[in-house]
C-alpha positions as CSV (number, residue, x, y, z in Angstrom):
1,X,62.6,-27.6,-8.2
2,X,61.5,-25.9,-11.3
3,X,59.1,-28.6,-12.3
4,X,57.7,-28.4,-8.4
5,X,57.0,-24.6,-9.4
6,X,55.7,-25.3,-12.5
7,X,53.4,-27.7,-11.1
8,X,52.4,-25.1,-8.8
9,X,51.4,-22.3,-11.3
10,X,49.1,-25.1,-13.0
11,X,47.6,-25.9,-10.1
12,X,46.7,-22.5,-9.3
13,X,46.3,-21.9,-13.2
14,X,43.6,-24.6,-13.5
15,X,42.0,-23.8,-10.0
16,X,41.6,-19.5,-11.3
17,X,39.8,-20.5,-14.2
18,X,37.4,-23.2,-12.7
19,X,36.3,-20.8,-10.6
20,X,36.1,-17.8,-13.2
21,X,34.1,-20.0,-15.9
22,X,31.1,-20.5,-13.4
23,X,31.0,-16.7,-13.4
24,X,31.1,-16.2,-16.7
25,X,27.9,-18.7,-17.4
26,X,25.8,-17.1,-14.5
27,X,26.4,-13.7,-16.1
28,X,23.2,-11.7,-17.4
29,X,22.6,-12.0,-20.9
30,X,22.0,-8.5,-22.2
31,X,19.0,-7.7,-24.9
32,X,18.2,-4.7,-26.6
33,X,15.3,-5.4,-29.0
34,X,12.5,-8.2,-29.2
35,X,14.6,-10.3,-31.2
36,X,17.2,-10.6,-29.1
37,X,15.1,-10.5,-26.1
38,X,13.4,-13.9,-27.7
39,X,16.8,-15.1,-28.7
40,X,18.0,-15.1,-25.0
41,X,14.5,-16.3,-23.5
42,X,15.0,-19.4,-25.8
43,X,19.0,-20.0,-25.6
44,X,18.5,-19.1,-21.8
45,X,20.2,-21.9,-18.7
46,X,17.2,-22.5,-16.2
47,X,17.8,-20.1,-13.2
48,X,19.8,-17.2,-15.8
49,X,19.1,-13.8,-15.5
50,X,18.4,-11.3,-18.9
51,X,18.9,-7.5,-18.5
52,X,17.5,-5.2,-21.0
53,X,19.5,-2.4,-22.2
54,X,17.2,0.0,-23.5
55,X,13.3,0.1,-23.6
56,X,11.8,-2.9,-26.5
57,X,8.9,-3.0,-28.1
58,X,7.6,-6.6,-28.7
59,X,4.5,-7.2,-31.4
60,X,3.4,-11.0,-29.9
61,X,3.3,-12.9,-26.8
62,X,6.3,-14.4,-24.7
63,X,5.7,-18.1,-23.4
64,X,8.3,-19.1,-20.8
65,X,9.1,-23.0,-19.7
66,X,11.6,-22.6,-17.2
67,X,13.2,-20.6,-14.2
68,X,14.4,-17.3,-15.4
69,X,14.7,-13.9,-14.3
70,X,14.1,-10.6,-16.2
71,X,15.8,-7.4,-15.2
72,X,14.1,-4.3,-16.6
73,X,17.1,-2.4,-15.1
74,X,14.4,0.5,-15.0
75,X,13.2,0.3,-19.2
76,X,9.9,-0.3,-20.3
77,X,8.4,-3.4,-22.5
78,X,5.4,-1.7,-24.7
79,X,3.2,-4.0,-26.8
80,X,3.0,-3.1,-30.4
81,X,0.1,-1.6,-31.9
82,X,0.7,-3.8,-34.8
83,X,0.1,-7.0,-32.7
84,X,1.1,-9.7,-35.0
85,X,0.1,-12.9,-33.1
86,X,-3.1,-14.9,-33.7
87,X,-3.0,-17.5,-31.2
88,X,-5.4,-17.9,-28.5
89,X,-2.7,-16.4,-25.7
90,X,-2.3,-13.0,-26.2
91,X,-0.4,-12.5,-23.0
92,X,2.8,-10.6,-23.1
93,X,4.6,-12.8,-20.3
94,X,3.3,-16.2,-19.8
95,X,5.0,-18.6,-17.5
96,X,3.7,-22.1,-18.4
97,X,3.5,-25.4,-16.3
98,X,5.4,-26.4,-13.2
99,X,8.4,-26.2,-14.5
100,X,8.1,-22.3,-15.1
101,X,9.2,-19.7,-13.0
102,X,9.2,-16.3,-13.8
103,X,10.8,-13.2,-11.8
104,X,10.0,-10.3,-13.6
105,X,11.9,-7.2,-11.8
106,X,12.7,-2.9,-12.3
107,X,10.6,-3.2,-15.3
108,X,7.4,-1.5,-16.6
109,X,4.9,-3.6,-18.8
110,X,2.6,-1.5,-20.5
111,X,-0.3,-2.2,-23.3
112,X,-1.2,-4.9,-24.8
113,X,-4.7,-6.4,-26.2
114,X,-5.1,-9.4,-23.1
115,X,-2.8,-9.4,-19.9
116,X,0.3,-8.5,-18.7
117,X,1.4,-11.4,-17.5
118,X,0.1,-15.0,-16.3
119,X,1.1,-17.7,-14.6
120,X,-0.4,-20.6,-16.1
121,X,-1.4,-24.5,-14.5
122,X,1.5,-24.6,-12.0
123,X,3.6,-22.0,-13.2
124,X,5.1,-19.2,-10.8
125,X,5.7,-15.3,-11.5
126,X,7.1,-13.2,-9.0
127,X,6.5,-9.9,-9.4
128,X,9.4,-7.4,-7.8
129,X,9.3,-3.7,-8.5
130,X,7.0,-3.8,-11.5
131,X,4.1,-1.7,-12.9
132,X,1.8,-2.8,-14.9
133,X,-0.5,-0.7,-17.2
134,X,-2.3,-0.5,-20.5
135,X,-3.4,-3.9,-20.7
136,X,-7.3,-4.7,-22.3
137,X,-8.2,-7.6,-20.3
138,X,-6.2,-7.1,-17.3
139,X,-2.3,-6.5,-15.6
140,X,-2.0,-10.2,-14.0
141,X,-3.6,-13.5,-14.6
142,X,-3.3,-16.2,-12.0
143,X,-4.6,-19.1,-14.3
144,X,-4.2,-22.1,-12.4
145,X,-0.9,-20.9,-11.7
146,X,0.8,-19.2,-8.5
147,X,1.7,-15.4,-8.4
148,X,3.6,-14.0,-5.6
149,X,3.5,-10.0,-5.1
150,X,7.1,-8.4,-3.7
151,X,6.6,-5.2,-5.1
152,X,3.6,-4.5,-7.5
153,X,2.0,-1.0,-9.0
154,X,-1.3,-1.2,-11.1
155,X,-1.8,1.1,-14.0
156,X,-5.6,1.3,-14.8
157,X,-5.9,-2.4,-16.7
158,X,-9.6,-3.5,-18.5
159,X,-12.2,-2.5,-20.6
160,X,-15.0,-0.7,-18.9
161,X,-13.7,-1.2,-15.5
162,X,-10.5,-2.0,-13.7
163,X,-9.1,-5.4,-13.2
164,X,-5.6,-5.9,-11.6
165,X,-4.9,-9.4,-10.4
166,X,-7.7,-11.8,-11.8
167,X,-7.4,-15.0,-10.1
168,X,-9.2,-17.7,-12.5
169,X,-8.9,-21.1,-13.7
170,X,-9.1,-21.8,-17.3
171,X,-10.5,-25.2,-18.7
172,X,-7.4,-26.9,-19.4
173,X,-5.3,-26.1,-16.5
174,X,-5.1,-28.6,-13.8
175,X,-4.0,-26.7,-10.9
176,X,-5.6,-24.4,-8.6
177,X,-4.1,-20.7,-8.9
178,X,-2.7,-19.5,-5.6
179,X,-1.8,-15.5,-4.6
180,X,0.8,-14.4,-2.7
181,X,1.5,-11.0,-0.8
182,X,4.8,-10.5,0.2
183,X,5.3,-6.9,0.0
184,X,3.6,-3.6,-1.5
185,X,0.7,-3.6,-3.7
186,X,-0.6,-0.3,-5.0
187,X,-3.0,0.3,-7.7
188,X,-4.6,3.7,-9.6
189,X,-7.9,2.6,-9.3
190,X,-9.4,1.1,-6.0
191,X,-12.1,-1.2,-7.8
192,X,-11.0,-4.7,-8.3
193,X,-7.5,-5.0,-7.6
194,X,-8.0,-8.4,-6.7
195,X,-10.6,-10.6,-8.6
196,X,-12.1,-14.1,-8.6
197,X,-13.2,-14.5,-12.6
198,X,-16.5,-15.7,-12.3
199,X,-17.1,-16.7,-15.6
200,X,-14.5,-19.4,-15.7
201,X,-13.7,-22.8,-14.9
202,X,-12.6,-21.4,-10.8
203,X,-13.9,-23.4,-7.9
204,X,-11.1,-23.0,-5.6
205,X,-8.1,-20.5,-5.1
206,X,-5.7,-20.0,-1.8
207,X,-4.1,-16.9,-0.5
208,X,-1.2,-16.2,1.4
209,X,0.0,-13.5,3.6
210,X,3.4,-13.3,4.9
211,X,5.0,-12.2,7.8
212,X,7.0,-9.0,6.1
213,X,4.1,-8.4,3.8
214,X,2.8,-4.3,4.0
215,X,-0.8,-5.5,2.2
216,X,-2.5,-7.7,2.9
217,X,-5.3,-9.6,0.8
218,X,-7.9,-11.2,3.6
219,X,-11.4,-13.4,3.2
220,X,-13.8,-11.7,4.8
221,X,-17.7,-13.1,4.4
222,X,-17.8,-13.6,0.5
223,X,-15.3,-10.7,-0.3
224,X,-11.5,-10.8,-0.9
225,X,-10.4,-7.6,0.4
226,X,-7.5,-5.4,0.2
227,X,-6.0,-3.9,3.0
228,X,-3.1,-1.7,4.0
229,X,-0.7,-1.8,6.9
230,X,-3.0,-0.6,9.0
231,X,-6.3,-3.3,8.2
232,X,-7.9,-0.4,6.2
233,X,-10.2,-1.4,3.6
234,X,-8.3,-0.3,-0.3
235,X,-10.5,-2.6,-2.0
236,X,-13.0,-5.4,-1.7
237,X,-14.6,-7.7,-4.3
238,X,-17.3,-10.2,-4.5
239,X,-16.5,-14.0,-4.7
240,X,-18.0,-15.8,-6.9
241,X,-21.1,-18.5,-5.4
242,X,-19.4,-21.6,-6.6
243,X,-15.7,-20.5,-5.6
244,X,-14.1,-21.8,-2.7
245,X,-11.6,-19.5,-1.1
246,X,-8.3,-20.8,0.9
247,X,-7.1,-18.2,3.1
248,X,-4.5,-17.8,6.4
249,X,-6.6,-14.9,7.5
250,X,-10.1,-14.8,8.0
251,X,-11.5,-11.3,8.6
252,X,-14.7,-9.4,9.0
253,X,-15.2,-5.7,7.8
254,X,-16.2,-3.3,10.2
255,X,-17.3,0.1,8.9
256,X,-16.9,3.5,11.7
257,X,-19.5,5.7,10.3
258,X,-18.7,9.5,12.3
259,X,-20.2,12.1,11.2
260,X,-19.3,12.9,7.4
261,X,-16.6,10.0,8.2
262,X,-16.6,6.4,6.9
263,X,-14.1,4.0,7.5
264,X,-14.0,0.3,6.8
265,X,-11.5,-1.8,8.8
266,X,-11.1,-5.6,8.9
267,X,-10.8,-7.1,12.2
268,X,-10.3,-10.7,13.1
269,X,-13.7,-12.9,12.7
270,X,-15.1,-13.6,16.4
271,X,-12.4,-11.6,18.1
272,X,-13.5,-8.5,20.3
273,X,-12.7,-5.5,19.4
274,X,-11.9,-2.4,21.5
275,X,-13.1,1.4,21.7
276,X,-9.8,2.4,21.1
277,X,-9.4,1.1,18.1
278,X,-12.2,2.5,16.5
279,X,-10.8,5.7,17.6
280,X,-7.4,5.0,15.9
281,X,-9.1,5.2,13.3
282,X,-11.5,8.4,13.3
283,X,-10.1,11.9,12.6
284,X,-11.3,14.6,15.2
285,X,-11.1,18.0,14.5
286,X,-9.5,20.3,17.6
287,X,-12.8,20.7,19.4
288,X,-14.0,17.5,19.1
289,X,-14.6,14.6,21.2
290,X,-16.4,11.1,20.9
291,X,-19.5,10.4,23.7
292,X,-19.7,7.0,22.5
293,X,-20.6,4.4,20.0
294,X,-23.8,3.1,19.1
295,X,-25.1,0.2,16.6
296,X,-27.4,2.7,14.9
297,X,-27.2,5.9,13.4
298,X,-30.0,7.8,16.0
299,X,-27.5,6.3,18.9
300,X,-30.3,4.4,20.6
301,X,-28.4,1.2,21.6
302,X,-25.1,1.3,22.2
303,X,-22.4,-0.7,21.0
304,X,-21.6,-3.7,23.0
305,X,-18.0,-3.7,23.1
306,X,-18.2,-7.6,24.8
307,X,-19.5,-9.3,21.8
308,X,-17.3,-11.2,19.3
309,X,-17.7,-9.8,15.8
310,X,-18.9,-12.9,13.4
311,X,-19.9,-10.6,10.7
312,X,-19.6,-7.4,8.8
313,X,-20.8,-4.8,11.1
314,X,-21.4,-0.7,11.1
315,X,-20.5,0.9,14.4
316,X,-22.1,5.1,14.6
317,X,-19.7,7.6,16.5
318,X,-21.5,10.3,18.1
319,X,-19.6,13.5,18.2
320,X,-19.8,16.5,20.1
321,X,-18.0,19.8,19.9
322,X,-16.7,21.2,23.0
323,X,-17.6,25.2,23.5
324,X,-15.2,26.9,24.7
325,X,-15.6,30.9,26.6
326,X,-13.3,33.2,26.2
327,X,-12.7,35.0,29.7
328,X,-14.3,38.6,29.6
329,X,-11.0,41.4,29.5
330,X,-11.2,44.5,32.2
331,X,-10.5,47.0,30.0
332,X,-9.8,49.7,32.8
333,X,-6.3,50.1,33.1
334,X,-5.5,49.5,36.8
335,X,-2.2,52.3,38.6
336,X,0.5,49.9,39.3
337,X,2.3,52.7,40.5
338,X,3.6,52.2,44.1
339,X,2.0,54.7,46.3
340,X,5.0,56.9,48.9
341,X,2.7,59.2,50.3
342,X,4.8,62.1,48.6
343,X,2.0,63.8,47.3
344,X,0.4,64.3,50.3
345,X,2.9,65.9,52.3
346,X,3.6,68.0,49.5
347,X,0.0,69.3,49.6
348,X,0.8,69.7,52.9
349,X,3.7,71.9,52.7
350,X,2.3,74.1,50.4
351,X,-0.6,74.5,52.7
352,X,1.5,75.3,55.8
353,X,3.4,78.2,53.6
354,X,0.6,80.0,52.6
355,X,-1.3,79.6,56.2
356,X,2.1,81.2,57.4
357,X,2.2,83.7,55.4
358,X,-0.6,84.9,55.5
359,X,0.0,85.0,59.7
360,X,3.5,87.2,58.9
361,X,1.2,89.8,57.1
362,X,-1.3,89.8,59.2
363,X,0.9,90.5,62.5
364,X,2.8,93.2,60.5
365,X,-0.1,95.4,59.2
366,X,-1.1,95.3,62.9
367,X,2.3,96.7,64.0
């Protein structure tokens, strides 16, 4: 009987720690410096997670090979002033070929002399409550790689002027870089948030919305354009003449031009749209109203609300203030008082008294 027990505690002996050993390998690897932030990267399982401990300052770039997750837990990764790497890359996060995949999350990547981060020929980064800022050439590089946007803030990024996401294509990578948006995407500046390089090797890139997404990056004519939850236009950039874009939503920009007002929207390309929702998206002061919209900005012709838009159009609002009278006030003040009639047969009264007495007197002095 005892050997029966026995047997029974090292079953359930053996069977505790089978399961508790899985645990302890899947268990984030905590760094606290570059060094042993590299150290981790390098000794790292494919599909392990590193959590920094405090903020690190790192002086060259970070390639990455395989599936991995960083947890900023909140801290901060600043490039080095004394940036000690010569190589080409100068990238602080690359994730490199196929086999790469890179979730960067709760972190905050900030200077550096090239990008943020890339995702190069094949490679995946996911991007999930980060912010990017500081960086010379630019926060993210989609190099013939695929970069999916959960939750993304852009710092100001670029020399001269801004440049957020830069989808490109450089001469060695084989692959064609892909975006996706599933989730928020805000940025300082409103110029360039999303680019198409056009002095690289790009000739064709693919975008993605999905369902759950709050921005949206659309094609519309030869522009990829940022919207918000409501299709308004946050930014729009040209596409280069020898790109090809690959996109699930194909938009048109239409621009609602009402008095000091200008709005651009994007619509869906040869749908119809509707009066109302131009005015969804005009602001009207209390004595305002709309008479109408017009395809010029004299309101000649008026807009033909039956015609597919196929391209980017301008749409005029005319508005017209509504004058309102004030009702002229009687300043006399009107007697509500209810009216008895007492008064008059007061007057009356005193009437009949003095007629009678002067009667008594009279018939007296004549006795």
């Amino acid at each position: 009987m005892n050997k029966i027990v026995k047997l029974i505690l090292l079953f359930i002996a053996i069977a505790t720690i089978s399961l508790i050993i899985p645990n302890f390998s899947n268990a984030a690897t905590l760094v606290h410096d570059e060094e042993s932030l590299n150290s981790a990267i390098s000794s790292a399982d494919s599909g392990a997670t590193i959590t920094l401990q405090n903020d690190i300052t790192v002086t060259k770039p970070i390639v990455i090979a395989k599936e991995l997750t960083i947890d900023g837990n909140g801290h901060n990764i600043v490039g080095s002033n004394a940036w000690t790497s010569t190589s080409g890359n100068q990238t602080m996060f690359t994730a490199q070929f196929s086999a790469a995949k890179l979730t960067l999350k709760n972190i905050n990547l900030k200077n550096g002399p090239k990008y943020g981060v890339q995702s190069y020929d094949g490679a995946t980064v996911i991007l999930d409550n980060v912010s990017i800022s500081g960086f010379k050439y630019g926060g993210v590089l989609a190099n013939g790689g695929n970069v999916e946007v959960r939750n993304l803030h852009l710092g100001y990024n670029g020399t001269g002027a801004n440049n957020g996401i830069e989808i490109d294509k450089g001469a060695s990578a084989t692959n064609n870089p892909t975006l996706v948006m599933n989730g928020v995407l805000t940025s300082e500046s409103n110029i360039n948030v999303v680019r198409p390089a056009e002095n690289g090797y790009l000739t064709e890139f693919t975008i993605t919305n999905t369902p759950n997404t709050t921005n949206k990056v659309v094609i519309a004519g030869n522009k990829v354009v940022l919207t918000d939850s409501s299709d308004n236009v946050i930014s729009e950039t040209a596409i280069p003449d020898k790109a090809t874009a690959n996109a699930d939503l194909q938009k048109v920009i239409v621009t609602i031009i009402a008095n000091n007002q200008t709005n651009k929207i994007t619509v869906n390309l040869n749908e119809k749209i509707t009066a109302d929702l131009l005015k969804s998206h005009i602001k009207l002061e209390g004595n305002e109203v709309i008479d109408g919209f017009y395809t010029d900005a004299n309101y000649a012709t008026a807009f033909d609300f039956n015609v597919p838009i196929s391209a980017d159009t301008s749409v005029y609002a005319k508005i017209s203030k509504i004058e309102t009278t004030v009702p002229e006030t009687n300043t006399d003040v009107k007697d509500e008082t209810p009216k008895t009639g007492v008064e008059n047969y007061l007057g009356i009264a005193v009437l009949t008294i003095l007629f009678s007495t002067t009667v008594i007197i009279s018939m007296k002095k004549k006795k």
